[in-house]
C-alpha positions as CSV (number, residue, x, y, z in Angstrom):
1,X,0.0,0.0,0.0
2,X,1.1,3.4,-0.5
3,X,2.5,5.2,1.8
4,X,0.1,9.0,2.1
5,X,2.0,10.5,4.8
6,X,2.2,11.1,8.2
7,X,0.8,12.3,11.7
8,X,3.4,15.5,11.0
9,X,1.5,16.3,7.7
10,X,-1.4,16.2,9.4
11,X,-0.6,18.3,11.3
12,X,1.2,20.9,9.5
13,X,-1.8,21.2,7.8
14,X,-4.3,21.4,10.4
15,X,-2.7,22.9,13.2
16,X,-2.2,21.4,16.0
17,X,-4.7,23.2,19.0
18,X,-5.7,21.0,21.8
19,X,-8.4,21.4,23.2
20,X,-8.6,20.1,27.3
21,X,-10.4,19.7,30.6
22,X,-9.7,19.2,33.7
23,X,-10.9,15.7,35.4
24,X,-12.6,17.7,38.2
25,X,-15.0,19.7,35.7
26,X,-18.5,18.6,35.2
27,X,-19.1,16.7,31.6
28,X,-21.9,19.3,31.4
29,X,-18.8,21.8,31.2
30,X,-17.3,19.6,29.2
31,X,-20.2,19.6,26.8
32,X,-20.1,23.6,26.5
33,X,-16.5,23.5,25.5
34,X,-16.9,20.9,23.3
35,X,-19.9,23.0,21.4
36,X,-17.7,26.5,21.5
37,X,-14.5,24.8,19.6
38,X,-16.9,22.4,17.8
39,X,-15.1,19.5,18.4
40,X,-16.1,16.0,19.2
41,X,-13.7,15.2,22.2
42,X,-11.8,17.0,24.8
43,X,-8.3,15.6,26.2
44,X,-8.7,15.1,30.3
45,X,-5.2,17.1,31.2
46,X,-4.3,16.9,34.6
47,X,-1.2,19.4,36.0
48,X,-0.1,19.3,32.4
49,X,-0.4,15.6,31.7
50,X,-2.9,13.7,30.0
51,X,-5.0,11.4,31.9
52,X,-8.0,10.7,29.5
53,X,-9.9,11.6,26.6
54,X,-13.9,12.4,26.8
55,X,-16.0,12.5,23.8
56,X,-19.6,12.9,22.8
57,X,-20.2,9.1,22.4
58,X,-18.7,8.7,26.2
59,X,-21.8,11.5,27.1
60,X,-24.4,9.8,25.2
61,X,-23.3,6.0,26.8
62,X,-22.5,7.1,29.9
63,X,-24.7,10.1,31.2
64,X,-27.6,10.5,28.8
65,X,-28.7,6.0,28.6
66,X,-28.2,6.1,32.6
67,X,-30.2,8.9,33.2
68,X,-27.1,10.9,35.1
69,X,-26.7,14.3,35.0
70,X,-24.1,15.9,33.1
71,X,-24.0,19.4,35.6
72,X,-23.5,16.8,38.8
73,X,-21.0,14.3,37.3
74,X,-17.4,15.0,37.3
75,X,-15.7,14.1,33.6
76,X,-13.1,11.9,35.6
77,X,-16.3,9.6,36.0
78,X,-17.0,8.8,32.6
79,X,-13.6,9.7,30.6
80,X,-11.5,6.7,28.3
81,X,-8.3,7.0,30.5
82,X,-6.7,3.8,28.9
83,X,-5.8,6.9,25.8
84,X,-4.2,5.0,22.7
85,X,-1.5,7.8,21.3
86,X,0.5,8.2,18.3
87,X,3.5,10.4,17.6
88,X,4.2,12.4,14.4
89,X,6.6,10.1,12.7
90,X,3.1,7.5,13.2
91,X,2.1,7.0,9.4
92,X,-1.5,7.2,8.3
93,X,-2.4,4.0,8.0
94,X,-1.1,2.7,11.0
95,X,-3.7,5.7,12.5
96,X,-6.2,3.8,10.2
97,X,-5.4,0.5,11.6
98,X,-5.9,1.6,15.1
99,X,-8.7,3.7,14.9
100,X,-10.6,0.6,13.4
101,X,-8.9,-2.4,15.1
102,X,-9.7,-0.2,18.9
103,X,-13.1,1.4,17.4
104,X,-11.6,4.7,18.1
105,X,-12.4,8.1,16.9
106,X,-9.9,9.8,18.3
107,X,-5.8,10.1,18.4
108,X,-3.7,12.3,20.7
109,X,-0.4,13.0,19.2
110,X,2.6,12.7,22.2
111,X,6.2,13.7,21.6
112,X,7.8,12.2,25.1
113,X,5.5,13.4,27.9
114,X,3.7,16.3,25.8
115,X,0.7,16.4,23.9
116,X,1.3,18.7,20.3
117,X,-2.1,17.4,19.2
118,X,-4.9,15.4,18.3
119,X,-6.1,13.9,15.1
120,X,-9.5,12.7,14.6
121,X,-11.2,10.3,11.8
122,X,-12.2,12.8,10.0
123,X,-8.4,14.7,9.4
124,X,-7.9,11.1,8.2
125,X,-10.2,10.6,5.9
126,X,-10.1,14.8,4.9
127,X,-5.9,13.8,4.2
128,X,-6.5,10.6,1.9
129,X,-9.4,12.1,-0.4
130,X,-6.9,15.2,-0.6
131,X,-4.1,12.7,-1.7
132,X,-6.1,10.8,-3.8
133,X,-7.4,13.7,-5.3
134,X,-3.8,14.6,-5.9
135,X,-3.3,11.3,-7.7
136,X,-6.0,11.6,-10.0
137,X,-4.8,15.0,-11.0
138,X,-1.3,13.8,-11.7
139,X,-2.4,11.0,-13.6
140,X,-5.1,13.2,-15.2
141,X,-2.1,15.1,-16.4
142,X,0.2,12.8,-17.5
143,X,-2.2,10.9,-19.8
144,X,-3.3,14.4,-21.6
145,X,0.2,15.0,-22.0
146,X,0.6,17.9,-19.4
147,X,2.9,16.2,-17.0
148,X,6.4,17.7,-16.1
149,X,8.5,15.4,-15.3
């Protein structure tokens, strides 16, 4: 398979903002911040340091089914804290293969003890229509005689 790149391009491309919350803060806070960056998951960063990851799916399953309240629960009560990361040098499809093999949605990118960001399915799937795209207009090119080589 071809390789399309890595965590790094992602990232380059995207930015790499992180958006956190403390363990202590309600999900119902969690929730808000979550709707003001418009982002599907919030890392769970403790004194600097990741501890967990808390999405919309871990609201619907865990709050919403039980009948809990968002405002009284704490997010450490409901967070993924067993967080599978990948580093830049981490290649796309080995994202891919993790993301489906763990039924994951989300990636935080480490480098040592620090979190430079965090990719989601989406970015992935955003990066290989982009490279396919790319592909097709190379080839597109080359057979109508327009390539440079």
């Amino acid at each position: 398979m071809e390789n399309i790149g890595s965590v790094a391009e992602i990232l380059k491309n995207k930015g790499n903002a992180v958006w956190s919350i403390d363990p202590d803060a309600s999900v119902f806070e969690s929730l808000k911040v979550m709707a003001e960056k418009n982002v599907g998951a919030l890392l769970v960063m403790k004194d600097g340091r990741l501890v967990g990851l808390i999405s919309e799916r871990d609201y619907a399953r865990k709050i919403a089914l039980l009948g809990k309240h968002s405002s009284e629960t704490p997010v450490r009560d409901i967070i993924t804290d067993r967080v599978i990361t990948v580093t830049a040098d981490t290649s796309i499809h080995e994202c891919l293969r993790l993301m489906s093999g763990k039924r994951i949605r989300h990636l935080p990118v480490v480098q040592g003890e620090e979190v430079i960001g965090l990719i989601s399915v989406g970015d992935l799937v955003n990066w290989i229509i982009k490279a396919q795209s790319a592909t097709i207009d190379q080839l597109q090119s080359y057979i109508s005689g327009q390539y440079a080589a």
